[in-house]
C-alpha positions in Angstrom: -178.0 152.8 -0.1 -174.8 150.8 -1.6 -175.9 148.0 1.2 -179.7 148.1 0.0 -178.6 147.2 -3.1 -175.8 144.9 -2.5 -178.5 143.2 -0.2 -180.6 143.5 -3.4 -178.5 141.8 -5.6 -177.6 138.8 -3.3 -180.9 138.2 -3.1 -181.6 138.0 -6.6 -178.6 135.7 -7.1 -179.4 133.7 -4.3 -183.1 133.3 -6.0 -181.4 132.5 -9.8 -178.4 129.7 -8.5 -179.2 128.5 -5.0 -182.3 127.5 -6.3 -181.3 125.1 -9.1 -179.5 121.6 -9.2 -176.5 123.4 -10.0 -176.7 122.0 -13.6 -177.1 124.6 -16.4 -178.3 122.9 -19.2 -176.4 124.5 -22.5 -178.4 127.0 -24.7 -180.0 125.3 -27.5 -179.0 121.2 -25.7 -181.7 119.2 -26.0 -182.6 115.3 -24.3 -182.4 112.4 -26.7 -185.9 111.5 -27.2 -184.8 108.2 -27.3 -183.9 108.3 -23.5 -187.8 108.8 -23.1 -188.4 105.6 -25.0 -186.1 102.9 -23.5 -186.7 105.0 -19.9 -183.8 103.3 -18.2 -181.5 105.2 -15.4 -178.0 103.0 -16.0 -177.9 103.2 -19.7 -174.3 103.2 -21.1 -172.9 103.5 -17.5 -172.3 99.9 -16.7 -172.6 97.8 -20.2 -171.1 98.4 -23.1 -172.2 97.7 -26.9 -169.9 98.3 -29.8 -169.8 97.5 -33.4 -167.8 94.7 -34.7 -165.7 96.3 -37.9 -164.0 92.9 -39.5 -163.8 92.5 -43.0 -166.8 95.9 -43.9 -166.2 99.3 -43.7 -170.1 99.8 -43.7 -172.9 97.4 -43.3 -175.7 97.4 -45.5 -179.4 96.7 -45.1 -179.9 92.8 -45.2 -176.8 92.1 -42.9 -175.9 90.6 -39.4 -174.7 92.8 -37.8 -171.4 92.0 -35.4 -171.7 93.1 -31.6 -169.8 93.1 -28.6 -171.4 93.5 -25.3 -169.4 94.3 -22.2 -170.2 94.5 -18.4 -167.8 97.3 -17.2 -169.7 97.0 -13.7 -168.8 95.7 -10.9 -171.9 93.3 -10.6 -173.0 90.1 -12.7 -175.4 91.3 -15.4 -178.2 89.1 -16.6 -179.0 89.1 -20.1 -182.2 87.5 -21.8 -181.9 85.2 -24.7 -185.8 86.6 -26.1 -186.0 89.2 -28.4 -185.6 91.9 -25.7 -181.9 91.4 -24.9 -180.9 93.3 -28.4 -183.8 96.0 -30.0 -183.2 98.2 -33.0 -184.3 101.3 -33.7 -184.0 103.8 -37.3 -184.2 107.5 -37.0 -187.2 108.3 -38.9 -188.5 111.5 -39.5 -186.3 112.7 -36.4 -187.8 109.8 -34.1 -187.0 106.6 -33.0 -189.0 103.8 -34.6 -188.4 100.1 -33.5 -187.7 97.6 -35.8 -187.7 93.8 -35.7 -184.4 92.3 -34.7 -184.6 88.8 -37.1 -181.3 87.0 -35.2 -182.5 84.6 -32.8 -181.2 83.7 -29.8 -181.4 80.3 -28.1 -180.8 79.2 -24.2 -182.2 80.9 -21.1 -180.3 83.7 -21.3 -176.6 84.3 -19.8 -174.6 86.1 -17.2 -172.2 88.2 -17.9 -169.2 88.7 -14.5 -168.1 91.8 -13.5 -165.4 93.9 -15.2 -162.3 92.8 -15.6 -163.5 89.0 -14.8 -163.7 85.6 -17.5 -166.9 86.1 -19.4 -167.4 89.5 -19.3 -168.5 90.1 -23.0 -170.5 88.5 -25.4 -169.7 88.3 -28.8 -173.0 88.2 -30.7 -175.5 89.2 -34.2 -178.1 91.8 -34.3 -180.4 91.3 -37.4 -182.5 94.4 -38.4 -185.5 93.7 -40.7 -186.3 97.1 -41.9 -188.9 96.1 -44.2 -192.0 98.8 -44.6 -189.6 101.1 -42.4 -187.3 102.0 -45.1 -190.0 104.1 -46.5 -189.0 107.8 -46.2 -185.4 106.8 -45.3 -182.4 108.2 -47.1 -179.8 105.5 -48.4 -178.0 106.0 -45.2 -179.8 105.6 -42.0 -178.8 105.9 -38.4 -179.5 102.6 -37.5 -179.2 102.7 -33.2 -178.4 99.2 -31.5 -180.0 98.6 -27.7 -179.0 96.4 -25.5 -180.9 95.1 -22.4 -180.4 93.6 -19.1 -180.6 93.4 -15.7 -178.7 93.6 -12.5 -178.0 90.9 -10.3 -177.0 90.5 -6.5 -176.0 87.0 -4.8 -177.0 84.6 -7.9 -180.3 86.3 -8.1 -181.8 88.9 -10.4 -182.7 92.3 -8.8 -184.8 93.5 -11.2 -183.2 96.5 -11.7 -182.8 96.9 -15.6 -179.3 98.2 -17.5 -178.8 99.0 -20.7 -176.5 100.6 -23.9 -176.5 101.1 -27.1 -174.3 102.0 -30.3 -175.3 103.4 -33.0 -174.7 102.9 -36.8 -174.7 104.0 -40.1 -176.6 101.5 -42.4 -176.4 101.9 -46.2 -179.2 100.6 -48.4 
């Protein structure tokens, strides 16, 4: 009888663990919805984005915002000089809602070498024009900073997108 239900037991283990990806995911953990949004697999894995803090301790609503964009890959990542390369996004009524980037950006876009090499990082400005979106918004918003790229392989680019963001409190 103690091997019936020893037998019993294993089994029901067996059925709980060995079928899962060995991942629990945390009571009460939930997904960014924001990973939904953007839908890209290499997102703050090989580029970096961070927030320039010179002379403000906060930034307010109306300006430039100071960024620093790092490849900490091993490849060359391609990064657009359209509107695409840097998005921003508010937290509004807890979701995401794009808003228009105003800096603009000039060229065909750039390349930044792998970690470690010259030209890594770009120092640029991110612009968020808030306008009709700071309806319903407290007078300090999570303002979240995207950037975009892509991959590339022997002077070419694979197509393969990468991405990272940063996010920031904005004051009104």
């Amino acid at each position: 009888m103690k091997l019936l239900k020893t037998a019993a037991l294993s089994i029901l283990i067996f059925i709980a663990f060995g079928c899962s990806n060995g991942r629990l995911k945390p009571l009460g953990a939930s997904r960014d919805p924001f990973l939904d949004l953007v839908a890209i697999n290499d997102m703050n894995n090989s580029l970096r984005i961070s927030i320039i803090y010179d002379e403000h301790t906060e930034y307010n609503f109306g300006l430039f915002v100071d960024v620093l964009v790092e490849n900490i890959s091993d490849q060359e990542i391609f990064l657009p000089s359209n509107s695409s390369v840097l998005r921003a996004f508010i937290n509004k009524d807890n979701a995401w809602v794009e808003v228009e980037n105003g800096a603009i950006y000039l060229g065909n876009g750039g390349i930044l070498n792998f970690k470690g090499g010259v030209g890594a990082s770009w120092k640029t400005l991110v612009y968020p024009v808030l306008g009709s979106s700071l309806e319903n918004i407290g007078s300090l918003t999570n303002v979240r900073i995207l950037v975009v790229g892509e991959f590339m392989s022997k002077g070419k680019k694979t197509g393969k997108p990468v991405a990272a963001y940063v996010d920031l409190i904005m004051k009104r």
